[in-house]
C-alpha positions as CSV (number, residue, x, y, z in Angstrom):
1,X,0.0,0.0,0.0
2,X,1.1,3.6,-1.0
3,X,0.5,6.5,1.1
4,X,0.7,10.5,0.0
5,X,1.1,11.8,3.5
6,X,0.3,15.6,3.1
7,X,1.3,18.0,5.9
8,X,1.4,21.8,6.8
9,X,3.4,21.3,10.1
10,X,6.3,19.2,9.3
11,X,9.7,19.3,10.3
12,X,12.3,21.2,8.5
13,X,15.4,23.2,9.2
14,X,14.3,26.1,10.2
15,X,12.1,24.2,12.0
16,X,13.5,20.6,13.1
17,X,10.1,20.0,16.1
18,X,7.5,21.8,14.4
19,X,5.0,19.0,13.4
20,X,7.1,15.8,14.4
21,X,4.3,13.8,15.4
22,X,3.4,13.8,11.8
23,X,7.0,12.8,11.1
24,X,6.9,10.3,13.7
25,X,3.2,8.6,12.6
26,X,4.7,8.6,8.9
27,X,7.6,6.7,10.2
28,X,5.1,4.4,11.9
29,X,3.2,3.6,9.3
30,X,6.1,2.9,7.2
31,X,7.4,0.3,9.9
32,X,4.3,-1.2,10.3
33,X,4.2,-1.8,6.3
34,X,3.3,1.0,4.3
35,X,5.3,2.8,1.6
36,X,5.2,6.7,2.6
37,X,5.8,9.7,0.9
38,X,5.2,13.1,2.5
39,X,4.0,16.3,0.3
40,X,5.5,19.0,3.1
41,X,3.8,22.5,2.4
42,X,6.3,25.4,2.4
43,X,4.8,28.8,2.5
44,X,8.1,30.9,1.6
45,X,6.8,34.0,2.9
46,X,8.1,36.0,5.9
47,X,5.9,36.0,9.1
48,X,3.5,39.4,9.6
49,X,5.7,40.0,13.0
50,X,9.0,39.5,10.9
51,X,7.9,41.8,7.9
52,X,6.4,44.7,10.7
53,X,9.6,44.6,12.6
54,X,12.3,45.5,10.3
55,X,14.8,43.9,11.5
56,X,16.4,43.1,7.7
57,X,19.7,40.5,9.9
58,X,16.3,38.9,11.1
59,X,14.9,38.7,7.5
60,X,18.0,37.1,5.9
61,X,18.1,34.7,8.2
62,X,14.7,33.3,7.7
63,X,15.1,33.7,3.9
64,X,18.3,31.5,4.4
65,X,16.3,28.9,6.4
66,X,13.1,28.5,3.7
67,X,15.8,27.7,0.9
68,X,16.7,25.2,2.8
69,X,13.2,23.5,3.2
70,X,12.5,24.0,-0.6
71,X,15.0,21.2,-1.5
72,X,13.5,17.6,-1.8
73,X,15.0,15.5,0.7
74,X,15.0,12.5,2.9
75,X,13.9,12.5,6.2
76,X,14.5,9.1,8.2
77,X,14.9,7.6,5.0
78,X,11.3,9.0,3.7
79,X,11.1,10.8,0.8
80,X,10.1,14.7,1.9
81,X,8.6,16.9,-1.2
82,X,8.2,20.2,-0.6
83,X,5.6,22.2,-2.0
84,X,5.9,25.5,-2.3
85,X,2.6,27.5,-1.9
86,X,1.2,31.1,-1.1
87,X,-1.4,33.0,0.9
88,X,-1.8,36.2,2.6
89,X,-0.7,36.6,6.7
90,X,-2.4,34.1,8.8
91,X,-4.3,36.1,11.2
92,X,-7.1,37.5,9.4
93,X,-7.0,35.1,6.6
94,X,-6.3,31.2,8.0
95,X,-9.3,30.2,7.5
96,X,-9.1,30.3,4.0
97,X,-5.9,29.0,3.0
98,X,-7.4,25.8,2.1
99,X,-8.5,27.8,-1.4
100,X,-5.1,29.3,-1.5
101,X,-3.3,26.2,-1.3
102,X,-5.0,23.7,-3.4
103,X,-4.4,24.7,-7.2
104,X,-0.5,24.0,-5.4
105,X,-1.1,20.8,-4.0
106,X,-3.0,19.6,-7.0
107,X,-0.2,20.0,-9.0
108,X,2.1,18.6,-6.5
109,X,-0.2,15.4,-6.0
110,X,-0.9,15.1,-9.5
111,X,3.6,15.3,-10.3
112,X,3.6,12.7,-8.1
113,X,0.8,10.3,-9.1
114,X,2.6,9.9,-12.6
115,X,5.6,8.4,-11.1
116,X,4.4,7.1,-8.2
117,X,1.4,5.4,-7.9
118,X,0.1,6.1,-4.4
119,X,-3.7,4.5,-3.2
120,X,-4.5,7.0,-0.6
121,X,-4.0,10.4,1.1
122,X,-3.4,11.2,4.3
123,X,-4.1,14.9,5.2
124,X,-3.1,15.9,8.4
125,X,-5.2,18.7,9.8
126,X,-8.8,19.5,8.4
127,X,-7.5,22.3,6.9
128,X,-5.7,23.7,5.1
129,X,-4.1,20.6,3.6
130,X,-7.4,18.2,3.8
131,X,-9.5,20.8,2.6
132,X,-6.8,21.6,-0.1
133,X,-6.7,18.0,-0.9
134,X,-10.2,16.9,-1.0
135,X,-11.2,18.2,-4.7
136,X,-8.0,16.7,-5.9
137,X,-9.0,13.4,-4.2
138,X,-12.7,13.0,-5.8
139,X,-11.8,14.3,-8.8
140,X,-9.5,11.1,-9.2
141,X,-11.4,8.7,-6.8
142,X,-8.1,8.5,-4.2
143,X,-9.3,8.2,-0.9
144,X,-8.8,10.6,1.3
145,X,-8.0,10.5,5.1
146,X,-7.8,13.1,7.0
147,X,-6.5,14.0,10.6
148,X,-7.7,16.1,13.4
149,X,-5.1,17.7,15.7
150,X,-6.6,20.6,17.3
151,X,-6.3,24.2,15.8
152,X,-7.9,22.8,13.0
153,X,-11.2,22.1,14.6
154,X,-11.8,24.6,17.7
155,X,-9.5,27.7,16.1
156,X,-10.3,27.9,12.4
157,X,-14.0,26.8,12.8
158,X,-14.6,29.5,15.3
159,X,-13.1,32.5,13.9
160,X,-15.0,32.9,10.7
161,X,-17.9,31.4,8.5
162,X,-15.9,30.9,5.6
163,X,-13.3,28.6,7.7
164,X,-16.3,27.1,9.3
165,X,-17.4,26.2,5.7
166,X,-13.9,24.5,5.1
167,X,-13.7,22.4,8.4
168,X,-17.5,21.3,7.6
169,X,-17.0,20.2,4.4
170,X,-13.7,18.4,4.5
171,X,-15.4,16.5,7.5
172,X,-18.3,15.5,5.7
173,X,-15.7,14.4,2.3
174,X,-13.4,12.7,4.0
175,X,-13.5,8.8,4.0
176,X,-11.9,8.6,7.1
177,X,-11.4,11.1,9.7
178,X,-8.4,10.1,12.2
179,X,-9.1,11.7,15.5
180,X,-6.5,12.1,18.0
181,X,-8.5,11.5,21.3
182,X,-12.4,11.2,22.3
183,X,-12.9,14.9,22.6
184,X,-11.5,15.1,19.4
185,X,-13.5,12.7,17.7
186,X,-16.9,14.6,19.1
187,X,-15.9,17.6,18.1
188,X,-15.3,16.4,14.4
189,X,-18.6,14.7,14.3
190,X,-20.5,17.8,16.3
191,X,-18.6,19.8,13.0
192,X,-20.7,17.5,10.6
193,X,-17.9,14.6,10.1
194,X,-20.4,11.3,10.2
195,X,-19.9,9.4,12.8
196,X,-19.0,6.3,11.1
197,X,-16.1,7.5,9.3
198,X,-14.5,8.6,12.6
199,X,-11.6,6.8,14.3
200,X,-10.2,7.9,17.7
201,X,-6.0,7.2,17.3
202,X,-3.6,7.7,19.6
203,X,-0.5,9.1,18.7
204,X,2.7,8.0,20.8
205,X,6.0,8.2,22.3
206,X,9.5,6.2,22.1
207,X,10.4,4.2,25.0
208,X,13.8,4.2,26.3
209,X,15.7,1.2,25.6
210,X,15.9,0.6,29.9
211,X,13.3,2.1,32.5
212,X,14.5,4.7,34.2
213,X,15.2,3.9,38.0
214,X,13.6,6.6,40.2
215,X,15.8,8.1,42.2
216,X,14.0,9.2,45.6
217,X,15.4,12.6,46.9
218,X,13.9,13.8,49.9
219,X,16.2,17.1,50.1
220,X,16.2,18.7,46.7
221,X,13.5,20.6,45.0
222,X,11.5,19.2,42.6
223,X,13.0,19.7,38.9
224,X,10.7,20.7,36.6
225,X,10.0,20.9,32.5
226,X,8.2,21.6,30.2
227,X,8.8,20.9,26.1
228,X,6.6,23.7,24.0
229,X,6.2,26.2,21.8
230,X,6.1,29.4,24.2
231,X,2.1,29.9,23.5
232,X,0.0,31.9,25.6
233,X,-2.7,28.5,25.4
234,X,0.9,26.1,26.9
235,X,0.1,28.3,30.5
236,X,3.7,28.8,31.2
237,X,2.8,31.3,32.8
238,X,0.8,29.3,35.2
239,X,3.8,27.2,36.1
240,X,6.1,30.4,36.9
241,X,3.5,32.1,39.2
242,X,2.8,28.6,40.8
243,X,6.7,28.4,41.8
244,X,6.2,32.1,43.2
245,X,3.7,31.0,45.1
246,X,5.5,28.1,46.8
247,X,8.3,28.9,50.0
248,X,11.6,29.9,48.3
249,X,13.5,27.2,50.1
250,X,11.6,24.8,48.3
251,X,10.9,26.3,45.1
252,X,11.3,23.6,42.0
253,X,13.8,24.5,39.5
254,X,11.9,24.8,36.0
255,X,13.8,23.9,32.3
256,X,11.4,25.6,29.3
257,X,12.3,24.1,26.5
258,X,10.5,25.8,23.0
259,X,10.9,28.9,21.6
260,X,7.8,31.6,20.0
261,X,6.0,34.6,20.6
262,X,5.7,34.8,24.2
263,X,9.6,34.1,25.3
264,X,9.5,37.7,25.9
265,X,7.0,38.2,28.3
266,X,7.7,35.1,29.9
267,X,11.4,36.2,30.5
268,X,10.2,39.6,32.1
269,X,7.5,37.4,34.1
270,X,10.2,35.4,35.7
271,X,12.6,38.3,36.6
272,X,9.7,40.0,37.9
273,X,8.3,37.3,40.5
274,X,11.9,36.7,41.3
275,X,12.9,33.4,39.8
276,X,15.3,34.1,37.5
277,X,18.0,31.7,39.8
278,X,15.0,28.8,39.5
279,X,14.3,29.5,35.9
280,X,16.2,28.7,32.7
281,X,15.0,29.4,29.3
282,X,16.8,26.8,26.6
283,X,15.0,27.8,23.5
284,X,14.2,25.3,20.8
285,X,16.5,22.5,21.4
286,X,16.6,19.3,18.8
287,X,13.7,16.6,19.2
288,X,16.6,14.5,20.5
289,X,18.3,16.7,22.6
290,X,15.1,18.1,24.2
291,X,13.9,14.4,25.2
292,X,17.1,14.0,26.6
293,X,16.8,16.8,29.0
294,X,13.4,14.8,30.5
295,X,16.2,12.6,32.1
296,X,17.4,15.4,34.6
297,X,13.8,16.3,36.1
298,X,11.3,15.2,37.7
299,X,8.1,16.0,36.9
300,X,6.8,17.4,33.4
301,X,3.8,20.5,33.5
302,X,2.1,21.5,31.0
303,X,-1.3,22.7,32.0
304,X,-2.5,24.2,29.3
305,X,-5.7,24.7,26.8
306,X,-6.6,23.2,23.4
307,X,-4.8,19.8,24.0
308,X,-6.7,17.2,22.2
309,X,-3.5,15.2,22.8
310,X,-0.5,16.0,23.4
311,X,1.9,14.0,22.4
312,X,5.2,16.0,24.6
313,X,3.0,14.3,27.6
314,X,3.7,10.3,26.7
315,X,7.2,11.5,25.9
316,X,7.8,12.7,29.2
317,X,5.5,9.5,30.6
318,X,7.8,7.3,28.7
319,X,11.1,8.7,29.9
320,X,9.3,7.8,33.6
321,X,8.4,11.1,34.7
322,X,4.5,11.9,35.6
323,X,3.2,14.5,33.5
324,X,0.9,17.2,34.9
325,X,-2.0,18.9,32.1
326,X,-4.8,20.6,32.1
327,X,-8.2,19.3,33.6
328,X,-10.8,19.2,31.1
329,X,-8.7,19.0,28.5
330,X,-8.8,16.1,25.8
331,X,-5.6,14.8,25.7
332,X,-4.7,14.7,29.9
333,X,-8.5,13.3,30.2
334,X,-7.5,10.0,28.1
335,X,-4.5,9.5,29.1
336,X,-5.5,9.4,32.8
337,X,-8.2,7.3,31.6
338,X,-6.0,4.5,30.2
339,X,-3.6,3.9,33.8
340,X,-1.5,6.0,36.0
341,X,1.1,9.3,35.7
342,X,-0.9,12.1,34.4
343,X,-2.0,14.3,36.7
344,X,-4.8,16.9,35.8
345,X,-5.2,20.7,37.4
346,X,-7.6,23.7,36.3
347,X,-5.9,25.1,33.5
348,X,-5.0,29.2,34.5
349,X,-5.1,27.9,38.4
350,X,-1.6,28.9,39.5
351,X,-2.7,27.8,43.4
352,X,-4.3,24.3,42.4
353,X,-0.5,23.6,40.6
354,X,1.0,25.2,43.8
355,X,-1.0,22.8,46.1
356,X,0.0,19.7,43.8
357,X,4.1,20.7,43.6
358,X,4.3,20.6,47.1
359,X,2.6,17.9,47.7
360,X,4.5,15.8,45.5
361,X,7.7,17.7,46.8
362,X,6.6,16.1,50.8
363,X,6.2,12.5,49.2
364,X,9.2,11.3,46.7
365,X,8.1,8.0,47.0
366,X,4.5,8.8,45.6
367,X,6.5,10.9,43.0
368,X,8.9,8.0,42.0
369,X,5.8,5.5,41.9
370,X,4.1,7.6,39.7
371,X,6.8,8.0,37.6
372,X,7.1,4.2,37.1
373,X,3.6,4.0,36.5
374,X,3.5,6.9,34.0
375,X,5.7,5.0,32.2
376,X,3.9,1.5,32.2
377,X,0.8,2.9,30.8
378,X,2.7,4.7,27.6
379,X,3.8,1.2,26.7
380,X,0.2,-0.3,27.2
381,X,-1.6,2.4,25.4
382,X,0.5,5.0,23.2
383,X,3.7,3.8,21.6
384,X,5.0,4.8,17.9
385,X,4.5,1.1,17.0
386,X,0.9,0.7,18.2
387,X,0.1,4.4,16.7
388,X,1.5,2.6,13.3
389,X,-0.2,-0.6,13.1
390,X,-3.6,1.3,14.0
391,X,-2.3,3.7,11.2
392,X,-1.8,0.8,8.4
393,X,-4.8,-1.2,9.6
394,X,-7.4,2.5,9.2
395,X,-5.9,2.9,5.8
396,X,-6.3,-0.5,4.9
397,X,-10.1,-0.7,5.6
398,X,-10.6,2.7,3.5
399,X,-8.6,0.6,0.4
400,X,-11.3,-2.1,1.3
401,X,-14.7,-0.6,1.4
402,X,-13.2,2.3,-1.7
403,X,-12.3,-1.5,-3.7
404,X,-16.0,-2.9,-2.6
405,X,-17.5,-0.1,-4.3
């Protein structure tokens, strides 16, 4: 079975983290027997805040960058195509890009179809790449699956009609919609997606080749992390006022590991509750490097909003660490659901995560089980090779019931 994996967020060098999981699923699905290629879409045109600063050094370097992601490649031994597309700035106009993109990816799809033969595409997000795929897709009579991450299906639906007309119709086109948790999948089929063509998959996380043997350390403070993009929605901020709240003999240290558009304010936030000795900022670090970094902490927070999943959570569950997100949230809710080490607070509730830290900082031995047990249900529930085989086995019943027809 060949697979046109199409993708919007996808690692490149500028970018190395942006949109791994897609990377990482692609990989899986390849392992667990099907022939990939990925169509990466490369908009080579400078960010609104890049273009309204002026800062021309800042400007060459990102032109340098998008040359680089505009050369076919391989990635992990798949074959990366990038497509080169245009649209105007995202804030006002996201919800149309779908339209903007197509008459690019047609061509791209339609290049590749010719010398490789592929029997399905795999959009991930709703839009802009499903919805840019989906005329191509019933024009030829190539199914067309389609994956819902988050943005896609509260952000763009919600800000205007005309990208609540793209996420609507894209649901209802789709032969398969891949949803990444349970909230997910009732928020596709409340957006008009029928409910028989959606699938709740889990995307995963690597386990180390060893568990990790908890170390119990009554006297330190907790170590903390958190692997992000720096997005008002992660709550960093949360996390830093949390630590303010807690005695400064026992405040955790804190590792932020991500890079975007609030390291600013989140830099002046620290100095200004008086962390900055607790505190370090390590920008955007390599997906392998960052990882490594889980093994010198003890507890990963994330407590944020618009989470469907989340896949930095089973990574940090899978290096043995418990992993605290947001309550209410889709990802943190099924995760819990499936065993042990995820731990849920109010999102925006600096004293709930406050109460929790030191609670966990008084009981290393709870902490430690935790962490052993956070790590047992990532290999029950949401490893890369179980995402895979799930992967292979949806897109082989599409091929069945499109070849039944």
């Amino acid at each position: 079975m060949k697979i046109a994996v199409i993708a919007e967020w996808y690692p490149s060098p500028a970018d190395p983290v942006h949109g791994i999981w897609a990377h990482r699923q692609a990989l899986a699905a390849r392992d667990a027997g099907a022939e990939v290629t990925v169509l990466a879409m490369r908009r080579p045109v400078p960010p609104l805040s890049l273009l309204r600063g002026g800062d021309l050094a800042a400007l060459r370097r990102w032109g340098a960058a998008t040359r680089g992601e505009l050369a076919p490649t391989l990635l992990d031994g798949l074959e990366l195509v990038p497509v080169p597309w245009g649209a105007p700035p995202r804030p006002l106009s996201y919800g149309t890009w779908g339209w903007w993109m197509a008459p690019f990816l047609h061509r791209a799809l339609s290049a590749l179809r010719t010398r490789w033969r592929f029997d399905l595409v795999h959009a991930h997000n709703v839009a802009p790449t499903g919805q840019a795929a989906l005329a191509w897709t019933r024009a030829t009579g190539v199914p067309l699956v389609v994956s819902a991450h988050g943005p896609d299906i509260i952000d763009i639906p919600a800000r205007s009609r005309l990208g609540r007309a793209a996420v609507r119709g894209t649901l209802a086109g789709a032969q398969l919609v891949l949803a990444n948790s349970r909230w997910a999948a009732a928020r596709c089929t409340a957006l008009g997606a029928p409910n028989a063509r959606v699938q709740t998959l889990y995307l995963g996380a690597d386990l180390p080749g060893s568990a990790p043997s908890p170390e119990v350390v009554a006297g330190a403070p907790l170590r903390l992390i958190t692997i992000a993009h720096l997005q008002a929605r992660k709550h960093h901020a949360t996390v830093l006022t949390a630590l303010a709240a807690l005695d400064p003999p026992r405040r955790p240290s804190y590792e932020i590991i991500g890079d975007g558009e609030e390291r600013a304010h989140l830099e002046a936030l620290t100095a200004q509750l008086g962390l900055t000795d607790r505190v370090r900022f390590l920008g955007q670090l390599p997906h392998k490097a960052a990882l490594a970094r889980l093994a010198a902490a003890d507890l990963f927070v994330m407590a944020g909003v618009q989470e469907p999943f989340g896949v930095a959570f089973v990574e940090a569950m899978a290096a043995g660490l418990p992993a605290v997100g947001g309550a209410g949230e889709g990802g943190p809710a099924d995760i819990a659901a499936a065993g042990e080490g995820m731990l849920t607070v109010p999102p925006g509730d600096p004293g709930a995560l406050a109460t929790l830290l030191a609670r966990l900082d008084a009981d290393r031995v709870e902490l430690a089980r935790l962490g052993a047990a956070a790590r047992a249900t990532v290999a029950e529930h949401f490893t890369w090779a179980r995402c895979g085989t799930a992967t292979v086995a949806a897109y082989r019943e599409v091929l069945t019931t499109a070849a039944a027809r």
